[in-house]
C-alpha positions in Angstrom: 45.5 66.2 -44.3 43.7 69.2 -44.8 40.5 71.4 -43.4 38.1 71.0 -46.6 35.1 71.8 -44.4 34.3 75.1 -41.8 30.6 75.2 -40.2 30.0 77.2 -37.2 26.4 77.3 -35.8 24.4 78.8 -32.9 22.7 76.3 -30.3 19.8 78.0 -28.5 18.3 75.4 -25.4 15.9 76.9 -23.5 16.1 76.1 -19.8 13.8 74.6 -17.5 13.4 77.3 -15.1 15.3 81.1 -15.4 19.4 80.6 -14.1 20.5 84.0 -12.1 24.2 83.7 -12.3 26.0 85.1 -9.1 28.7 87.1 -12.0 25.8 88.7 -13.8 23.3 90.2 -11.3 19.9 91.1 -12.9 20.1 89.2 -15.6 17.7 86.0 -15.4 19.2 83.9 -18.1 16.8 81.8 -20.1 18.6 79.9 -22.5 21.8 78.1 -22.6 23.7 79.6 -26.0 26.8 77.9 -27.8 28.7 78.7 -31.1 29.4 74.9 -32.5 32.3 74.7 -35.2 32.9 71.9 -37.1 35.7 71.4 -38.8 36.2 68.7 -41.6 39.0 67.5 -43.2 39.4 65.5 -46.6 39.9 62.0 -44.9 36.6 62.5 -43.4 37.3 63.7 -39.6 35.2 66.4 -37.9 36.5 68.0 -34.9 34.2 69.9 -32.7 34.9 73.4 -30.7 32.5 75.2 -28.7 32.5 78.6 -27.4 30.2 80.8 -25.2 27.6 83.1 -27.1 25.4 85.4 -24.9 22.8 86.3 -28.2 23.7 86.2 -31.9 27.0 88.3 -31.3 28.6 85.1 -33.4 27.3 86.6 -37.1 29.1 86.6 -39.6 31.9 84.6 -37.4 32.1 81.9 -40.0 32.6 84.4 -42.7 35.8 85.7 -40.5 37.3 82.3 -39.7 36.8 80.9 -43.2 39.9 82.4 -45.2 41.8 81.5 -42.0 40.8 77.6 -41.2 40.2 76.4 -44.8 42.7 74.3 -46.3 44.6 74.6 -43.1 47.2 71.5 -42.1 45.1 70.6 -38.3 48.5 69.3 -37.2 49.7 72.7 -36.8 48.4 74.1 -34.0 50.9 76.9 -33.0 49.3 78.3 -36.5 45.9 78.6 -34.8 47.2 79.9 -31.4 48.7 82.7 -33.2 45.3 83.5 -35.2 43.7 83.5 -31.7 46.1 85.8 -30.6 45.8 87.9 -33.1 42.3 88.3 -33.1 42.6 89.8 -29.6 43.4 93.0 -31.2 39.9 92.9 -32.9 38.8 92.6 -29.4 37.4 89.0 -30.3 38.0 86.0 -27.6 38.4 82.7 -30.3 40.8 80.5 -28.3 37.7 78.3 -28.4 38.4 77.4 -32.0 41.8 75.4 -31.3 40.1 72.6 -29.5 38.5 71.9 -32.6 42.1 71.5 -34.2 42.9 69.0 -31.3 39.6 67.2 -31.7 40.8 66.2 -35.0 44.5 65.4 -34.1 42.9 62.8 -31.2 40.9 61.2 -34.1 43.5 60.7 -36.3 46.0 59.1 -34.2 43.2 57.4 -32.2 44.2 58.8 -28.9 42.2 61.0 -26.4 43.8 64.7 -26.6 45.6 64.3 -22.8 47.7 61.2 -23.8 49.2 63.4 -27.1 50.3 65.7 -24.5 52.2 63.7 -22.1 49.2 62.0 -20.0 49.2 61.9 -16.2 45.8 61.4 -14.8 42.9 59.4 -15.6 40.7 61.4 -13.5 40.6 64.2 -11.3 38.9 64.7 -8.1 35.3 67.0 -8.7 34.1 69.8 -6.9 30.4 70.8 -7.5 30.6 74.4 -8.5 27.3 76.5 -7.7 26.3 79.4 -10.5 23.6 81.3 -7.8 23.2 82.6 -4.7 20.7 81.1 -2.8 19.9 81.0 1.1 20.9 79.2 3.6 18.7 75.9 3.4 18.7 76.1 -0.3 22.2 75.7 -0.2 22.3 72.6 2.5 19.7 71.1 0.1 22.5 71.2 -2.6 25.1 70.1 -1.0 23.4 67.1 0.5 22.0 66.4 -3.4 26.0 66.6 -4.6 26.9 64.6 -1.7 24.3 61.6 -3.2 26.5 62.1 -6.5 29.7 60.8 -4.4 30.7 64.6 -4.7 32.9 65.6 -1.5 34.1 69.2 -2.3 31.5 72.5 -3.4 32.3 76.0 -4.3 30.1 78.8 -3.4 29.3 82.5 -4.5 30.2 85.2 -2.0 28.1 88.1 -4.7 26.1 89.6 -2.0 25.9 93.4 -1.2 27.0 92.6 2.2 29.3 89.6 2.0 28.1 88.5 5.6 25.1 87.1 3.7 27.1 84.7 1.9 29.3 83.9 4.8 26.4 83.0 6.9 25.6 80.1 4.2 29.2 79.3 4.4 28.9 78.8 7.9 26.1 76.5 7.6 27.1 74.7 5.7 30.5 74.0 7.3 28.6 73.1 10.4 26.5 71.0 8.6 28.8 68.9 6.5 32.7 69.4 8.6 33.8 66.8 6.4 33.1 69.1 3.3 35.5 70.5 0.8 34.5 74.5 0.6 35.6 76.4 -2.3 34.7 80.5 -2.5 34.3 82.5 -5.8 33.6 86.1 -5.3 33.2 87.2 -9.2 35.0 90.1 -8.8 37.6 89.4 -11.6 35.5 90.7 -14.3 32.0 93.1 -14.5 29.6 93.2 -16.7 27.8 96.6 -16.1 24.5 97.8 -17.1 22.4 95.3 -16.0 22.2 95.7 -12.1 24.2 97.5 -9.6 26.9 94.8 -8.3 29.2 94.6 -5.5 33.2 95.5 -5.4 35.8 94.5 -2.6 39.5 95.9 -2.3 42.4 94.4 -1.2 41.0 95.3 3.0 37.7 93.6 2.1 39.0 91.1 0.8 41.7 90.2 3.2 38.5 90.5 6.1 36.2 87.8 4.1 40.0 86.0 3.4 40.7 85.9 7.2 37.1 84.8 8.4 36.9 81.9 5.5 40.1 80.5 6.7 38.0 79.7 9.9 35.9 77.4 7.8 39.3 75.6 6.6 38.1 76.8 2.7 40.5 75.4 0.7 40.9 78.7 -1.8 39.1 81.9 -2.4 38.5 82.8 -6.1 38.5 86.1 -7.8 38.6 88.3 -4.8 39.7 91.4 -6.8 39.9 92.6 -10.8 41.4 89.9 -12.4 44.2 93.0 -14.0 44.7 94.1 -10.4 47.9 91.9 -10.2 49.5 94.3 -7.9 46.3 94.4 -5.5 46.8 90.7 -5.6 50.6 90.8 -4.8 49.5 92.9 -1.2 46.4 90.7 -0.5 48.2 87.4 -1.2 50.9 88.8 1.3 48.2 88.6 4.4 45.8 86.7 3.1 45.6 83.5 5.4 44.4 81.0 2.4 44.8 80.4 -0.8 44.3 82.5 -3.3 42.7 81.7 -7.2 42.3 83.2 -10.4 42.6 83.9 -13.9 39.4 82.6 -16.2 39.1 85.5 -17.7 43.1 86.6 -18.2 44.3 85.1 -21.6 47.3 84.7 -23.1 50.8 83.6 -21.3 51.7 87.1 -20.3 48.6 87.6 -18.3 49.4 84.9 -16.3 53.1 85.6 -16.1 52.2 88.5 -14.2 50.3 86.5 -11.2 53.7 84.5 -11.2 56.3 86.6 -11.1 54.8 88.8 -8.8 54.0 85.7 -6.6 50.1 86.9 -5.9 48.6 83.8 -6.6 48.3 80.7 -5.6 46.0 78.3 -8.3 46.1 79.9 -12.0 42.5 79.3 -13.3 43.1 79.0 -16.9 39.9 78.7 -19.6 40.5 76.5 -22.9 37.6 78.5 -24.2 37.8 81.5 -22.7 41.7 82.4 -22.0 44.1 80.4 -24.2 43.4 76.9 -25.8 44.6 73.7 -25.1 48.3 73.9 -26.2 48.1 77.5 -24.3 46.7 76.0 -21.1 49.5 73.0 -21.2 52.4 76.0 -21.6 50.3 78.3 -18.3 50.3 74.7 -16.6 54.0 74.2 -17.1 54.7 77.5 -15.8 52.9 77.5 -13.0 54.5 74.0 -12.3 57.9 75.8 -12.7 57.0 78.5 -10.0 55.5 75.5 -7.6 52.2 77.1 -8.4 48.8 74.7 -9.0 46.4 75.4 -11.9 42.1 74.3 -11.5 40.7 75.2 -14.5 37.4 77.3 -15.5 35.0 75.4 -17.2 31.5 77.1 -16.8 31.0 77.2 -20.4 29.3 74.2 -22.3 29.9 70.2 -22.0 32.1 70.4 -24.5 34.4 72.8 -23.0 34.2 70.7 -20.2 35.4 68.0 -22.0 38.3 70.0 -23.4 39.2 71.5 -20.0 39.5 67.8 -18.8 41.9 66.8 -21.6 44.1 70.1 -20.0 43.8 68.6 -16.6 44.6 64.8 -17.4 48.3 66.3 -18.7 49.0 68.7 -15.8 50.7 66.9 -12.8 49.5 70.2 -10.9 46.1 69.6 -11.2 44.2 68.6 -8.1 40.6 69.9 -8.5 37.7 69.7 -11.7 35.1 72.1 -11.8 31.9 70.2 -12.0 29.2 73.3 -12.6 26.1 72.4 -11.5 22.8 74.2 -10.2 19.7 72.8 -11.2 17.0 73.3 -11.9 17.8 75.8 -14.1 21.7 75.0 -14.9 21.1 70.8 -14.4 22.9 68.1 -16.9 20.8 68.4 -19.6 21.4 72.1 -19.6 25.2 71.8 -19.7 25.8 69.0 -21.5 22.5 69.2 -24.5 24.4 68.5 -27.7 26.6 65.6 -26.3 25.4 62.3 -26.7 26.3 61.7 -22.9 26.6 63.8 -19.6 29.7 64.3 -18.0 29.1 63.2 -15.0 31.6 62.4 -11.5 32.2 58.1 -10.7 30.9 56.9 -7.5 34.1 58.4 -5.5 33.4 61.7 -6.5 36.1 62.1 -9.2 35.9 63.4 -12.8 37.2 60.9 -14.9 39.2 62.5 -18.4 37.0 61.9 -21.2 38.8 58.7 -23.0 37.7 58.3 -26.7 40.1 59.5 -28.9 39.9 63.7 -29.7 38.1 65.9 -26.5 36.5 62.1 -26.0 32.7 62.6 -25.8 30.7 62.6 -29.0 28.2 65.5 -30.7 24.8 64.5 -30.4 24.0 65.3 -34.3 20.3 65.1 -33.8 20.7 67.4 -31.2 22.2 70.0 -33.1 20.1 70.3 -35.8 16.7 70.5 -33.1 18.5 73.4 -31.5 20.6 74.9 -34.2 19.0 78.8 -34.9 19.2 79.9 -38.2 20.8 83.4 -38.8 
């Protein structure tokens, strides 16, 4: 079996209402962007990959990946890992591409992608993951909307120029809800500059916010520092009185070596679209495993990449919590999920289950690629 056919598209859906994600402030985001490949090979199987495009930075990507993907065996997917990794050098993020690879491999051997690597779990338990800040009843409206969904577990954004902003809706809504999960994410692992001004925290601000949120019982705080600032997380993970998370944005297995060797994490946040592919993400999951460490992986990207972040999460024993993004109106179901045929939604007891059809297991919604396809 061969690849006999490379496509890769951008999908432009404009959203309902302007999204104002927490990680970039002053940027009122008005469409949700994907690059879409699709791979063919000559028995007739597509496999699907989606990555993250913030305008049309994706031209003349196909032109790139062609000489690589065509006439490639998709069985082999240490090959693609290492063109992934090699394209770092070109300072190009395309772990995104393998799931397509995988995609194919499910189809083929009629299995979904988390049984070819060992199985374990059916479904994992959700948490609704919030993209803005927002006030304090805003935020109680939210969580009592999630709670409707069977959803028992929400992560909020601490972005605020004075962090006792956010902590105030933390508060309220512990009060509010005792019986809730609370997550934190400060979006300090990674910058994007020139937008708006933006928040920073050392290792003594973070340990302050650290100590007050384990008051609230929040089960972890996320990206409290520069996601390359292992050794600032070696001396905050040292004091720090709750769990600590990171690493959507690291990529590769010696990135997240470093968080485990020098014992300053405590959940390794691995992307399959962002930071290293499926097979990549099962190797960071059997490390961390190996240093008694958990892994919760990113998945703010498209439904697809949800889809492929599930098939990571149904194979790793050390995976207790799915991200479930959600913040409508602007960032709602539709949004996320436009070119599947389906949502991926949470069952009635508030869990994720792992996508089951054979490949990532959710299917392209062809008529919806081709209405929001934008030609180059």
């Amino acid at each position: 079996m061969r690849i006999v056919g490379v496509d890769l598209c951008l999908l432009e859906y404009p959203l309902e209402t302007p999204f104002y994600p927490a990680w970039l402030p002053g940027y009122p985001q008005t469409a949700h962007r994907v690059h879409l490949l699709t791979l063919e090979t000559d028995e007739g199987i597509k496999g699907y990959a989606a990555g993250v495009a913030f305008s049309r930075e994706g031209s003349g990507l196909q032109q790139l990946l062609l000489p690589f993907l065509f006439g490639r065996d998709p069985m082999n997917v240490e090959e693609v890992v290492q063109i992934a990794r090699s394209a770092t050098f070109l300072g190009l993020r395309l772990w995104w591409i393998e799931m397509a690879f995988w995609d194919i491999i499910g189809k083929a051997l009629g299995q979904p992608v988390y049984r070819l690597l060992g199985g374990y779990q059916e479904r994992v338990r959700a948490y609704a993951s919030t993209g803005e800040l927002r006030s304090v009843e805003e935020r109680l409206d939210y969580v009592a909307q999630v709670r409707e969904m069977g959803i028992r577990a929400v992560k909020l954004r601490f972005h605020s120029w004075d962090w006792r902003e956010d902590m105030a809706v933390a508060r309220a809504v512990r009060e509010r809800y005792p019986d809730m999960e609370i997550m934190v994410d400060a979006n300090m692992g990674w910058r994007v500059a020139g937008m708006a001004p933006a928040p920073k925290w050392d290792v003594s601000t973070a340990l302050r916010v650290a100590e007050e949120l384990a008051e609230l019982g929040v089960r972890w705080l996320e990206e409290p520092l520069d996601k390359n600032d292992y050794e600032g997380y070696r001396r905050l993970r040292e004091k720090a009185p709750i769990p600590l998370a990171s690493g959507e944005m690291n990529q590769d297995l010696h990135e997240f070596r470093e968080y485990l060797i020098r014992d300053a994490i405590d959940i390794l946040q691995p992307d399959v679209c962002l930071s290293s592919g499926i097979l990549m993400g099962k190797k960071i999951a059997g490390m961390a495993e190996a240093f008694g460490k958990q892994i919760a992986p990113h998945t703010w990207t498209s439904g697809l990449g949800l889809a492929a972040n599930l098939q990571l999460m149904g194979a790793s024993p050390n995976c207790e919590w799915a991200e479930f993004p959600y913040e409508p109106p602007g960032w709602d179901l539709k949004a996320r999920d436009y070119f599947l045929t389906e949502p991926i939604v949470p069952d009635s007891e508030g869990y994720l289950p792992v996508p089951s059809k054979p490949g990532l297991g959710v299917e392209i919604d062809e008529d919806a690629v081709k209405h929001y396809r934008v030609e180059n």
